[in-house]
C-alpha positions as CSV (number, residue, x, y, z in Angstrom):
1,X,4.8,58.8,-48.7
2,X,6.8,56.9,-51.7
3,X,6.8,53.6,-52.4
4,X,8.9,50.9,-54.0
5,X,12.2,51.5,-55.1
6,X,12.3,55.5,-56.4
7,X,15.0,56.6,-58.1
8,X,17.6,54.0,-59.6
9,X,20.9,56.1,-59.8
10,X,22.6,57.5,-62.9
11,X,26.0,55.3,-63.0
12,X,25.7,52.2,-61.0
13,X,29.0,51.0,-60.3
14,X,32.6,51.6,-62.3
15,X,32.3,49.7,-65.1
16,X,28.8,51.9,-65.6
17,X,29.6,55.5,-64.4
18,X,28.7,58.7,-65.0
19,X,31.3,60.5,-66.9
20,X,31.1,63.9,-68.0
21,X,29.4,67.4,-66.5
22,X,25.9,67.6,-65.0
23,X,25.4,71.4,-64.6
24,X,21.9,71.8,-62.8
25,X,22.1,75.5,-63.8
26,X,21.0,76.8,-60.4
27,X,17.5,74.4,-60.7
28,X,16.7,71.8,-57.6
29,X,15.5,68.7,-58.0
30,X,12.8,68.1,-55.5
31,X,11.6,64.9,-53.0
32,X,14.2,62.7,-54.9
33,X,13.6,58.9,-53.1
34,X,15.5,56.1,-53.7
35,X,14.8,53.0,-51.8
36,X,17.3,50.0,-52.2
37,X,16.8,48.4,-48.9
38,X,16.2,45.4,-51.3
39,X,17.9,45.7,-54.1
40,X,21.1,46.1,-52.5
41,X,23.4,47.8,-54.6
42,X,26.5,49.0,-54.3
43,X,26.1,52.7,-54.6
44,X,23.4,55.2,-54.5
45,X,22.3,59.0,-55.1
46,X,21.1,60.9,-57.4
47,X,24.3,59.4,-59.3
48,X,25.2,56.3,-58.1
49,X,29.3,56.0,-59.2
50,X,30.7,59.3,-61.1
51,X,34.1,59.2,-62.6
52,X,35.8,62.1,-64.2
53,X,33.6,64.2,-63.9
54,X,32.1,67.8,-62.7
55,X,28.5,67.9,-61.1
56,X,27.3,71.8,-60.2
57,X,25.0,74.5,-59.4
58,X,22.0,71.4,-58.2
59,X,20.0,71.6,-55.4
60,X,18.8,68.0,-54.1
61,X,15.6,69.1,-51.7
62,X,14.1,66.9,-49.5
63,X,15.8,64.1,-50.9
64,X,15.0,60.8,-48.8
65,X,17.8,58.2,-49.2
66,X,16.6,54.9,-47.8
67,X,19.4,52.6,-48.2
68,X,19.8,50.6,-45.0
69,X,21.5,47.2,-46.8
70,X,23.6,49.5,-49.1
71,X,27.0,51.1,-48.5
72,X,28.2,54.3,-50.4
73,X,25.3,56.5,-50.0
74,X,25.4,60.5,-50.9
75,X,22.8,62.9,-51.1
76,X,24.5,63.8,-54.7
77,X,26.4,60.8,-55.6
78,X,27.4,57.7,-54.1
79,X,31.2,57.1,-55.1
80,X,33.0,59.0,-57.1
81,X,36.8,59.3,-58.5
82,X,38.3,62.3,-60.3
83,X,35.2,64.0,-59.5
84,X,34.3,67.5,-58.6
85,X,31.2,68.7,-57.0
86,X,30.7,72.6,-57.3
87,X,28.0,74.7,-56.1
88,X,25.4,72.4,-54.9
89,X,23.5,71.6,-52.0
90,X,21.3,68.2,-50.3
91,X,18.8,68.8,-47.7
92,X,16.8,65.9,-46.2
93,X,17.6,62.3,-44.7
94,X,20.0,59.5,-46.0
95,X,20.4,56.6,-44.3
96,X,23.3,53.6,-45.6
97,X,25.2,50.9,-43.9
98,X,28.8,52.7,-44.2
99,X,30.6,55.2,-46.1
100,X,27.4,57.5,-46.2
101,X,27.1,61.2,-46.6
102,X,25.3,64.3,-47.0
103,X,26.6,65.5,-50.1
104,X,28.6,62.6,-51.7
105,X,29.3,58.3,-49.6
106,X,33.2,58.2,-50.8
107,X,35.0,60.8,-52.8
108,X,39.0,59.8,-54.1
109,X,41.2,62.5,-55.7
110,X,38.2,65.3,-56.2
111,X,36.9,67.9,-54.3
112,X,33.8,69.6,-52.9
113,X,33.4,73.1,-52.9
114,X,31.0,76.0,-52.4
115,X,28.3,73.5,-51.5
116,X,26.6,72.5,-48.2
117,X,24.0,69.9,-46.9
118,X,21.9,70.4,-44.1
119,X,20.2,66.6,-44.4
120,X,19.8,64.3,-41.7
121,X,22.2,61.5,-42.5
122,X,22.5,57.6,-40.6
123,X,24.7,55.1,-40.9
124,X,24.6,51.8,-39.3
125,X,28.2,51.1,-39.4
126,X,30.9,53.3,-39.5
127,X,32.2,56.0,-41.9
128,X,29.6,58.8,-41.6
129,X,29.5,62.7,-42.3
130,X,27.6,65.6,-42.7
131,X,29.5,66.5,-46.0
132,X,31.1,62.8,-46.6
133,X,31.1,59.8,-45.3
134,X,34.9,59.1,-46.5
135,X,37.5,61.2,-48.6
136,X,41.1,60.2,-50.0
137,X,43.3,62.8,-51.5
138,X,40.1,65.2,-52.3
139,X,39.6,68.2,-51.1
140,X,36.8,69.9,-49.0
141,X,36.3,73.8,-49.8
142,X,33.8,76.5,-48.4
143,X,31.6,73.8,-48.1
144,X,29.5,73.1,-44.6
């Protein structure tokens, strides 16, 4: 079992995002953790807060998101604007306060496509989903 924090995310808030493309190339990255039960940050994922920009063909397996004190949670990223996820896939647990999903916490004016996540996902408040947790003028495509 991991210990300690894991992961800290790629991008952590908007001022510090990820801009650009991440193109796994069909690879997985496997047993990603991330605790931040007490660091409490904003966001968290593998990216953390992504802004303009394209993430595809990743696989996140077995990914264990442990981010009980932390709102925006994804499998793939926490919060991202202008942002396009393509070809990708999450499968494991993620757990957040609000605004948590499998795939990506809080997507605005992107999309998700040709993707799917088949993890476990918790949230203590409200805003939860298999894909995400919340969308606003984004698009969900082929994607379960």
């Amino acid at each position: 079992m991991p210990y300690g924090r894991g992961w800290i995310p790629i991008g952590t808030n908007a001022s510090n995002s990820f801009r650009g493309v991440f193109d796994g190339n069909g690879h997985q990255i496997p047993e990603l953790f991330i605790n931040s039960s007490n660091a409490r940050p904003l966001h968290s994922g593998l990216f953390g807060h992504a802004t303009d920009a394209t993430i595809q063909n990743l696989g996140v397996t077995g990914v264990s998101v442990n981010s009980r004190l932390t709102s925006i949670v994804g499998g793939i990223v926490g919060r991202a604007v202008d942002t396009h996820i393509l070809n990708s896939y999450v499968t494991g647990s993620i757990q957040g306060t609000s605004n948590v999903g499998g795939i990506i916490g809080r997507l605005d004016n992107g999309s998700v496509s040709n993707s799917y996540s088949t993890a476990s996902v918790y949230g203590r408040n409200f805003q939860v989903g298999g894909i995400a947790g919340v969308i606003s003028n984004s698009a969900i495509i082929n994607t379960y």
